[in-house]
C-alpha positions in Angstrom: -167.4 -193.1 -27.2 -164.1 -194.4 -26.5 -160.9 -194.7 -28.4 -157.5 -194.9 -29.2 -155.0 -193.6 -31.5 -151.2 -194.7 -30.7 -150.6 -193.2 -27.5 -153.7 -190.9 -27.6 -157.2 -191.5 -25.9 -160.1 -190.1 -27.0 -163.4 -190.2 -24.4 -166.4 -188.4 -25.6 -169.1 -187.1 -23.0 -171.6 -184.7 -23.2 -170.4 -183.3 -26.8 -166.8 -183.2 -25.0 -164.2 -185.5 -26.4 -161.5 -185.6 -24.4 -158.1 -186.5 -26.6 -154.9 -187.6 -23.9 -151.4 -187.6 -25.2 -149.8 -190.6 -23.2 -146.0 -189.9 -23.6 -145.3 -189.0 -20.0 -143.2 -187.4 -18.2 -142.4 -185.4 -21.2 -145.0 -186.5 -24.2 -141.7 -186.0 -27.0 -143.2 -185.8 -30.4 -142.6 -187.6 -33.4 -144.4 -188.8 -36.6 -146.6 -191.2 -35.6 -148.0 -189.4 -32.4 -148.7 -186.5 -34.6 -150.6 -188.9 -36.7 -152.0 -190.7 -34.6 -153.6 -186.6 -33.4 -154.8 -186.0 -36.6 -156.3 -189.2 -36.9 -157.9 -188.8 -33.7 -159.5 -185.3 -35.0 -160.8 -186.6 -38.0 -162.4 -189.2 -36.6 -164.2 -186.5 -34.2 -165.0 -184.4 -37.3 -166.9 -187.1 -38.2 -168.6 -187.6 -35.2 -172.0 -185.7 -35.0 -172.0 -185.9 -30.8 -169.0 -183.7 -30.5 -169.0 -180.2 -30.5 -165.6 -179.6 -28.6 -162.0 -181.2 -28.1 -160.3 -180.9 -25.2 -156.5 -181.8 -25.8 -154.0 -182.6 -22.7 -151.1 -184.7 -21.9 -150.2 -187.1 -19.6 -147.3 -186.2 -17.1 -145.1 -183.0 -16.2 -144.9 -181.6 -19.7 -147.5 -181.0 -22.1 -145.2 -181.5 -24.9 -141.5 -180.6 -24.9 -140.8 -180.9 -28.8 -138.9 -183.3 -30.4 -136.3 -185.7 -28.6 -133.0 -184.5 -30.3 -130.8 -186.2 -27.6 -132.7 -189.1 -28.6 -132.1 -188.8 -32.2 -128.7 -188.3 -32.2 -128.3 -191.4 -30.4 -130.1 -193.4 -32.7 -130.2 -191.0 -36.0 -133.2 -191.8 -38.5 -132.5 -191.1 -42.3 -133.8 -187.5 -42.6 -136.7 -186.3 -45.2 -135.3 -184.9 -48.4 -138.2 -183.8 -50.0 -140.9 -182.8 -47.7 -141.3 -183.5 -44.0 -144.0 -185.9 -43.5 -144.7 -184.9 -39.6 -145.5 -181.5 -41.4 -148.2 -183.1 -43.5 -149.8 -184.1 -40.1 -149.5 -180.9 -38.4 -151.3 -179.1 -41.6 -154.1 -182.1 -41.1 -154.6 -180.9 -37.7 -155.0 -177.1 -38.1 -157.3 -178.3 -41.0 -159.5 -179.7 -38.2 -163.3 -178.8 -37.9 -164.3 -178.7 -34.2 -163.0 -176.0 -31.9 -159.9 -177.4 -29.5 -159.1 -175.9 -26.1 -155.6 -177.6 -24.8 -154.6 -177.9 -21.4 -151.1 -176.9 -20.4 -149.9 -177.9 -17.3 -146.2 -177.6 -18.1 -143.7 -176.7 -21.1 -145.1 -176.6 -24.2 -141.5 -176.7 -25.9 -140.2 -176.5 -29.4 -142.5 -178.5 -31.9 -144.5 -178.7 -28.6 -145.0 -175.0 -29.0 -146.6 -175.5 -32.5 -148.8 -178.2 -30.6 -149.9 -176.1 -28.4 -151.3 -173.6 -31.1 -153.1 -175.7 -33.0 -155.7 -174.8 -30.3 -158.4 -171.9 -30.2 -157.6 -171.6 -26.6 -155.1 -172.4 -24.4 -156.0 -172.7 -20.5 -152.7 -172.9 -18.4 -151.4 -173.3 -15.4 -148.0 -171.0 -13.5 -145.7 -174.0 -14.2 -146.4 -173.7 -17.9 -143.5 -172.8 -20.1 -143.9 -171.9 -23.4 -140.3 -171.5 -25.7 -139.6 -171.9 -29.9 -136.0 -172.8 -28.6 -134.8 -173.8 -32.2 -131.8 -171.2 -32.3 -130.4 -173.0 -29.3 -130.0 -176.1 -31.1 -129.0 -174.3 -34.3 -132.1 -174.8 -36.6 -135.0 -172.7 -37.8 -138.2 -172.9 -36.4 -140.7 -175.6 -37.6 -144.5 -177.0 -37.3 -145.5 -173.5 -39.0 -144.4 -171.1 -35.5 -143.2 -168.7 -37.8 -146.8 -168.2 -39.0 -148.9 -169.2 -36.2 -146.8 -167.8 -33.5 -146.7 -163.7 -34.9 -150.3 -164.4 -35.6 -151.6 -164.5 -32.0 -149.0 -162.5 -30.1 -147.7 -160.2 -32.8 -144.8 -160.1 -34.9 -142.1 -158.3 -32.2 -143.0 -160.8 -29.5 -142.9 -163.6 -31.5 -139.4 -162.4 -32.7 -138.2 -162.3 -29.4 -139.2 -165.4 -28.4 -137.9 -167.4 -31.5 -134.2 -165.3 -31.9 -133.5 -165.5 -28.1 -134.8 -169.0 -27.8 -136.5 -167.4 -24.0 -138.9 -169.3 -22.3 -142.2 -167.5 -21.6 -144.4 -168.6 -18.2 -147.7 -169.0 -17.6 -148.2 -165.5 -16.6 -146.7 -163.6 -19.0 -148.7 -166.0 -22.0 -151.5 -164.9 -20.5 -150.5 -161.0 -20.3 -149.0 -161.6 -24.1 -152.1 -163.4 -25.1 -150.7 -166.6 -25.8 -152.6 -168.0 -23.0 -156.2 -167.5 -22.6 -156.8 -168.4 -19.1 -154.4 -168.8 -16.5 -155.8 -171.5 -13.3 -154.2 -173.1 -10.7 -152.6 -176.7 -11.4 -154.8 -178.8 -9.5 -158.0 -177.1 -11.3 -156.0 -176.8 -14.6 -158.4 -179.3 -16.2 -161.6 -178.3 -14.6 -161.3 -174.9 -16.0 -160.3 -176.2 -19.6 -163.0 -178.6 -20.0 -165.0 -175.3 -18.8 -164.4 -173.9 -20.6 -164.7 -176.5 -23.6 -168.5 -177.1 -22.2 -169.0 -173.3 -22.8 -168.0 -173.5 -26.6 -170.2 -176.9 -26.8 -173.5 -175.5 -25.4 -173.3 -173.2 -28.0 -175.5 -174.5 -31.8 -172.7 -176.5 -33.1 -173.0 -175.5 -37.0 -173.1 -171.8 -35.7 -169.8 -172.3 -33.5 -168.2 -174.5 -36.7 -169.0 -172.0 -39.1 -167.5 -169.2 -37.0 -164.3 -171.1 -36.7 -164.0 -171.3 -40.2 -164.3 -168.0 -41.0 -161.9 -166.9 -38.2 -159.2 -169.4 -39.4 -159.9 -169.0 -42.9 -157.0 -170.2 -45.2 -154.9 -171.1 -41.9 -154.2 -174.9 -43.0 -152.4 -173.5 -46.3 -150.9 -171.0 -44.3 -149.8 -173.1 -42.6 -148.7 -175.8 -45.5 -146.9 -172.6 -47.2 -144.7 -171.5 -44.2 -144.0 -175.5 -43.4 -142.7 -175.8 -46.9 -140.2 -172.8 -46.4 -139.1 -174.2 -42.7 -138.5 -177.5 -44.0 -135.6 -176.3 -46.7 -134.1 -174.0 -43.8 -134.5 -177.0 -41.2 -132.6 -179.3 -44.0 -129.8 -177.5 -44.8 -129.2 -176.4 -41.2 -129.1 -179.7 -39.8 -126.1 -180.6 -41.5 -124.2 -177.9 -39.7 -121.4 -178.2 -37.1 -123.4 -175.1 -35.1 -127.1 -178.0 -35.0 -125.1 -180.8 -33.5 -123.3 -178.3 -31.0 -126.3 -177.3 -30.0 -128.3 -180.5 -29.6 -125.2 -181.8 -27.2 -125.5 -178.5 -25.6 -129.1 -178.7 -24.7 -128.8 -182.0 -23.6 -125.8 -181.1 -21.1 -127.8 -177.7 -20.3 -124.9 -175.7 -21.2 -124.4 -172.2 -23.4 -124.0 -173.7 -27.2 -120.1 -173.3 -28.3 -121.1 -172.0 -32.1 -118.7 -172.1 -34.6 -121.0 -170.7 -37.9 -120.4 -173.3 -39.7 
């Protein structure tokens, strides 16, 4: 089986569906990849022949979040309502089949909340992991501030989210937001590894496990993306959020104002 979704490939192979985001160098997220994700899972929930995903990306990052530079450049008129790239993301922690993710460099932002949509995350020394949202003056989104304290704990996760710090590939593994750490050349041997693992395994068994283990997280999920969303709206109309986005783009301390 072979597919594509937008700029994501799907290859399936010995119960192993390999999904590739094609964004490179830096595979910046929007709606429509996000979608096109989610699409691509469904369509492997529905697929009896595969028992594991193995999601990477294409180029130096794995995914560094959402191009703000971009955006302020050529603004889009912003959701009011509800953010529909949050309706994706609670599609894809809704998924059935057990995802290991490859990250071979930052996993930034949005990016982050990519990233742990995963049960595993295999990565490599140049991997940087960072919920930089502070540094651009807005609250963290794509549910981090549910999914993140779940898997490293509430005072790490604080740390990483109110300082904006970037985290390497050894200390997400010593923090347990990496599960294996390998070598960049044999980053994706030891993912899909590890994927094979999970997919010689009875595949209702290793489903049903799943389940249980991330029971409710999808509405978590939906819950917390609900509360980020009114922060993230009312923020981005600040002085302090455009400060920051030119500030990040010229790789400079932001000049806040609070206001």
């Amino acid at each position: 089986m072979k597919d594509r979704y937008g700029d994501v490939s799907l290859d399936l192979k010995h119960h192993i569906a390999s999904a590739e985001i094609h964004r490179p160098p830096h595979n910046y997220f929007d709606y429509a990849l996000i979608r096109d994700i989610a699409d691509a899972f469904d369509a492997l929930d529905a697929e009896p022949e595969c028992r594991a995903i193995l999601l990477m990306a294409e180029g130096k990052s794995f995914c560094a979040g959402a191009n703000f530079p971009a955006r302020a450049t050529n603004p889009e008129p912003a959701p009011t309502t509800h953010n529909p790239l949050y309706t994706e993301a609670v599609r894809l922690f809704g998924a059935k089949k057990p995802v290991v993710a490859a990250i071979q460099g930052p996993a930034i932002g949005g990016g982050l909340g990519l990233a742990l949509v995963a049960d595993f995350r295999v990565v490599a020394p140049e991997a940087r992991f960072a919920a930089n949202f502070v540094k651009i003056g807005i609250h963290p989104g794509f549910g981090l501030t549910h999914t993140l304290p779940r898997l490293i704990g509430p005072q790490r996760a604080a740390i990483m989210m109110l300082t904006g710090r970037r985290v390497d590939g050894e200390t997400a593994l010593a923090w347990g937001l990496a599960d294996q750490l390998t070598t960049l050349d044999k980053l994706r041997e030891d993912a899909h590894a590890l994927a094979a693992e999970l997919a010689e395994n009875a595949p209702l068994a290793v489903q049903s496990t799943r389940a249980t283990l991330r029971k409710d997280l999808a509405a978590a999920v939906k819950a917390q993306t609900d509360l980020e969303f009114i922060e993230q709206r009312w923020l981005m109309t600040t002085e302090d959020h455009r400060e920051g986005v030119k500030a990040v783009a010229e790789r400079r301390p932001g000049n806040f104002k609070n206001k």
